[in-house]
Structures are given as C-alpha cells and as structure tokens.
Phi, psi and omega in degrees: 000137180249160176326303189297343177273022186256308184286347198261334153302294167340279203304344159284152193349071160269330171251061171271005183082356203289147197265152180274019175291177167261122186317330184288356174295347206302007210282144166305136164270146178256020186272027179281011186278092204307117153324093170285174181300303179312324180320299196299359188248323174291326157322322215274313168324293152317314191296281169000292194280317178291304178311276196297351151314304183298340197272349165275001126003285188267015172299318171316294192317307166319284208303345183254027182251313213300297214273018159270005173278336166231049160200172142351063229286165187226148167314317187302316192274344144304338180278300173324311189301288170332291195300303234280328198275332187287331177261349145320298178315294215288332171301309124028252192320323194266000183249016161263348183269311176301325161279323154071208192051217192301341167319307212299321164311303175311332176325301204280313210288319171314302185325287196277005163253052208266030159272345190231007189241102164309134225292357183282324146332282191306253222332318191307262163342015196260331186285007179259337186314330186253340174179171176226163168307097181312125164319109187309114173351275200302356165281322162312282171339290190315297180299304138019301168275325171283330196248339165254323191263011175054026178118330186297160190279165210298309178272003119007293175274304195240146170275333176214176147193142219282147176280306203280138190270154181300331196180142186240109163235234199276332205238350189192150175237158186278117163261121170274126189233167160274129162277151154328096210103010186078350162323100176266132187277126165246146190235104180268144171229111157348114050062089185304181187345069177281295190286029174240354185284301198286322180269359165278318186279316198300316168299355162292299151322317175303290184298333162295305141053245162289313180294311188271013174305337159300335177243022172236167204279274192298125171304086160295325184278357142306313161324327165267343152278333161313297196300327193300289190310317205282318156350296191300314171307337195289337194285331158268060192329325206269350180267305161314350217248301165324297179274353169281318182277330148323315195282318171287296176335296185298011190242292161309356203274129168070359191237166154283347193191149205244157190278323178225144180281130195221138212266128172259132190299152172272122169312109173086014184222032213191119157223188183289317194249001162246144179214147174217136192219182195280140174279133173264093149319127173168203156204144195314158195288335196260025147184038152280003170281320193253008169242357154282335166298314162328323165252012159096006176228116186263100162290079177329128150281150195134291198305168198291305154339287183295334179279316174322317153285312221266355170298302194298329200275296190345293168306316201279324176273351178265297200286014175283276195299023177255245283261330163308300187296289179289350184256282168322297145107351166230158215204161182262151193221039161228027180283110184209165225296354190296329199274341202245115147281141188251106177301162179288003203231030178068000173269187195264141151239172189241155164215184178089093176229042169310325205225118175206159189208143187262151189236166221221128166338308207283343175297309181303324182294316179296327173288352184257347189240036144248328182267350125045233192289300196299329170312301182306282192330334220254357194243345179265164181292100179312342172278351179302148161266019178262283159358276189330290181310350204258294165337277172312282175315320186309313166290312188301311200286338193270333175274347183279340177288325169116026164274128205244152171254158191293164156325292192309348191277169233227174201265009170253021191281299184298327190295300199302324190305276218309317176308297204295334195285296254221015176198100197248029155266315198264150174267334169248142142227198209283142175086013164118320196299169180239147188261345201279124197262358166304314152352077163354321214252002184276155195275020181266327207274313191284031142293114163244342135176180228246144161287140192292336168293335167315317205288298194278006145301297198310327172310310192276340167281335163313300187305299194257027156273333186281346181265015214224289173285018171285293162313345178057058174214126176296154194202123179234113191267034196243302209274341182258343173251021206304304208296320187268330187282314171301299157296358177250001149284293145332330198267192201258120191279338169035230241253313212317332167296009193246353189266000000 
C-alpha cells in the first residue's frame, strides 16, 4: 500500500462527524454523583488490594526466571511468563474500567508505552487511549447552559449540537457543534464533581508508588507528582484555552504552513469547565490502523508505505515540539497517540492541551547543548577516542542537570541514558548498555531520579521514541532538532530570558 492511498482514506468521510466511542461503550456513566469519603476509602482499598494480588501473582514465575539464570531458559517458561501477562492484562483492564477517574490515565499510559510495558498489557489497554463511557446529553446540556450561557438553552448559541460525543475521557467529554453563522465547533465539557475524585486516586497511586519503587525500572512516584501538579491545571478550561492558543500562535509565528495544526479556543465561549475550540477533522492517531483494516487496506509493517508516514508523522511533531521547547519555552506535556490527529488533507494536528508545561531559558539552553553534545556523538566513529571523550562530557553534562544515579551504575551509564532518551535508532549502546528497556541491562534502570522538568519532557520525548519503534523508523530526535537547538544557542537571548 502507498501513501497516497493511506491520505485518500483520510479524506474519505472522516469528517462525517461519526463519534470515536466504542459502541461497547454505551453503558450510561454516574460519575457526575459527588464522592463521599467512604466512596473514596473504598476506591482506594480496591486499588490497594487488587495491584498486590497481582504483583504476588507473579512470584513463582519470577523465582523460576531468577533460578534459569544459570541454566537454560525454556519455551514453557516463557509461555508461562505470556499467560502470567495476559491474565494480568485482563485484571488490569477490568478494575481501571471498574474504578475509571485517574485509573483510565493510568490506562492510556500502559497503552501507549509497550517499550517499558509488556505488549499484553499495552494491547489490553489500547481501548482506554480514546474514550470511557460518556456522560448522558442532559447532563452535558446543563453544564453548558449553566456554566457558559448563563441558563439560557443551547440554541441561543449553536445552530446544532451533536448529543452523541466525539470522544470521552476520564475529566471531560468532546462535542461536535455548529455556531449560529455556520462556524464549526468541537465543545469540551468538564465532568461534574470529577476533581475531587481523580485527585483522590492520584494520591492513591502516589503512594503505591512510593511503597513498590524498589521493583519497577522507573521512579514512577516522581512521575506522579508531576502528573499530580499538572492535574491540577487540567481542571481549569480557561487556563487550557490560554495555552492551545498560545501554543498555536508559537506554531504559526514565521512559518508558511506550521508543521502541525492546533485547534484556537472561540473569544467569549470559554469557562472553567467549558471550552469551545475550532473542530478538527481527521482521525485519532491510535485507531488509523483498525479503520484503515476496516475498509479493506492493510499497511505491512515494514513496509515502504509505513516507513513513508511514519517518516512524515515523525518530522511534523519533532519540529511542532522543537519549536515549543526552544523557541517557547512551553510545551504540551500530554502527548500520546489518542492527542494526535491525521486531517483529511494527510496533515497532523495536535489537541488536548489539558497538560502544558513552562520551562524556565536556563532548562531550555541545557536541553539544547545535550541535544548537541549527542549529535556530535552520533557523527563520530563510536571506537574512537574523540567518541570515548564525547561520551563522557555527554554523561558529566546530563549529571550536571541533576539526573541522579544508582551506585551500581557504571561509568558510562549517563552518556548511554542521554543516547537512549534522545536517539531511538539504536538497538545497542556503549559499554554494554541496551535500548530494550525491559532489558536488565538498559541505562533508565541505574536512574534513581529525574529532575522534575525532566519528567514531563521525558513523556514527549518517550511518545515519539515509541511512535518511532512502532513504525519500525529509526529517528534520532538529537539530529533532528541539532538546527533549533543550535540557534536558539547562537541566537540573542532577549525577553525569551524571562519565560
């Protein structure tokens, strides 16, 4: 299959309005019913009980991977290993379908990560990237009318608005609408007494966390105070509203055509739990796959096609996101394949900008001289001893940032961590390291932790090494942003020192 029939599927009726739930979805949801404490101490008791069951699941398999270690590993115990993730995946999938709120996050994250996820997991999970079970139209309508129109109905405003939602997720769900002129709308609506639910689970999470940080690769309950701070903003539409726009403006500034389209909130039609923005046509990035199977075109991995988009989806978010970091200095810090639409005319747009995140000149100057140093590295003969040396300032510069390491790690761990973050073509790195992060041997396992502006960078760059070993195209998001990073190092530092 070639591109061009991949863009002539887009442009057929994708923008017919059909919404991206799942029919199996259709059961009414109740979480507009405000949480009593007891809700929130039995939700948390559930997580609790269910997460350590599972994780003692798996101690026979583990002990008997631990004693094959000086023997032979065999297909049964790998077949073992396959069932233990698959009847995990499914326990997984039914108490985040059952608890929902900041679960469905934990969902999408599982989903969109099968480099640090065992893929029965990720598969399990691809059905949370896109919606939860939609609230019923009169619930929607009321907030709508209470909170933007001031009582007045619906048609006041919109010449139509569609009941059936475009898309559902844990804090808000998406309407497509008309304005009164013909203007077409997509209408996000808040989720009544959502936050006190979702900032209740995240603290559930924070602490599980924290009790298991010994057994996962990844500090996650860092990872989870971040998400906790960024939370908070999501919950305020008139602050997302700010920053899509904001987000756009830096996208068009100077360009003829912006490497991806970003949707502008409508002037006077924005509140905190309601927002109306310009409607984007396409389809999400996390099910262009099953609706191109759906019509009958199968894209081989591999194949000459699939290296073509994915060169192409590639490029347009590493310069969208060169020009957030280095030019902006803010950036969306929720990107995963659900946020990215492919338009009907093949180009990308990004939406959701619930999660943004501001970077301060001096983060921003460091991220541009680390990505740099690994370019150079990425131009020399690795055997070299200009290499070797290159290799070492590359690591000294990555601790000077305030990435702190375990003892055991080796003296070459941060320069391979900075490789593995920022260049997701290689399958080895130096000294032994591995890119497979599942890998004993990978340089994320000696981390013992991040700086907090590092952590929500590490996502958008993590999106696109994962949409990069999806795609089977190698990509070094070192080499592709060398031109912005070298300039905004070179260039006149002006205002841009105050963001």
């Amino acid at each position: 299959m070639q591109l061009g029939e991949v863009l002539e599927l887009v442009n057929t009726d994708l923008c017919d309005g059909s919404p991206q739930i799942d029919p199996l979805q259709e059961e009414v949801d109740t979480e507009f019913v405000p949480p009593s404490d007891l809700d929130l101490f039995l939700r948390a008791a559930r997580y609790y009980t269910q997460c350590s069951a599972l994780l003692l699941s798996y101690v026979p398999v583990y002990l008997k991977s631990a004693w094959s270690r000086d023997h032979d590993a065999t297909s049964a115990l790998e077949e073992e290993w396959h069932q233990k993730h698959e009847a995990g995946a499914r326990k997984i999938e039914g108490l985040i379908k059952e608890l929902k709120g900041f679960y469905v996050k934990v969902g999408q994250l599982i989903a969109t990560r099968s480099d640090l996820f065992p893929q029965e997991y990720s598969r399990q999970c691809a059905s949370m990237i896109d919606s939860v079970n939609p609230l019923p139209f009169p619930v929607i309508r009321k907030v709508v009318e209470d909170e933007l129109l001031g009582g007045l109905p619906l048609t006041e405003v919109f010449e139509s608005f569609d009941e059936r939602p475009l898309g559902s997720a844990s804090i808000a769900q998406v309407h497509r609408a008309q304005l009164r002129g013909g203007r077409e709308v997509a209408v996000k609506v808040q989720r009544p007494n959502v936050e006190r639910r979702l900032m209740s689970d995240i603290g559930v999470i924070k602490q599980f966390s924290m009790v298991t940080r010994e057994i996962f690769p990844v500090d996650y309950y860092l990872v989870c105070s971040e998400l906790e701070e960024q939370l908070q903003d999501e919950f305020n539409f008139m602050a997302e509203a700010n920053g899509m726009d904001r987000i756009a403006d830096a996208l068009d500034r100077n360009r003829r055509r912006p490497p991806v389209q970003v949707p502008r909130s409508i002037p006077g039609l924005t509140s905190k739990r309601v927002l109306c923005m310009d409607f984007i046509p396409g389809a999400p990035l996390s099910q262009l796959r099953e609706e191109l199977k759906r019509r009958g075109i199968e894209i081989e991995p591999g194949s000459l096609a699939e290296q073509v988009f994915g060169r192409k989806l590639l490029s347009a978010l590493t310069e969208a996101f060169g020009v957030m970091v280095f030019e902006e200095g803010f950036f969306h810090a929720d990107p995963h394949p659900g946020n990215i639409f492919i338009r009907p005319d093949g180009s990308i747009a990004l939406i959701d900008f619930g999660q943004t995140k501001q970077i301060n000149f001096k983060f921003r100057k460091q991220v541009a001289e680390l990505m740099v140093k690994v370019a150079q590295y990425n131009s020399l003969d690795p055997d070299s001893e200009q290499a070797k040396e290159c290799l070492k300032s590359l690591g000294d510069f990555a601790k000077s940032m305030g990435v702190e390491f375990l003892p055991s790690a080796g003296p070459c761990c941060a320069g391979a961590l900075a490789l593995w973050l920022f260049d997701s073509s290689r399958r080895q790195l130096p000294d032994g390291y591995e890119a497979n992060e599942l890998s004993p041997n990978c340089p994320v396992r000696d981390v013992a932790s991040f700086p907090r502006e590092f952590v929500l960078l590490c996502r958008m760059t993590l999106l696109i090494r994962g949409l990069a070993m999806r795609l089977n195209v190698g990509w070094s998001l070192a080499d592709a942003w060398r031109d912005q990073a070298e300039s905004l190092l070179q260039g006149p530092f002006g205002s841009d020192c105050g963001r």
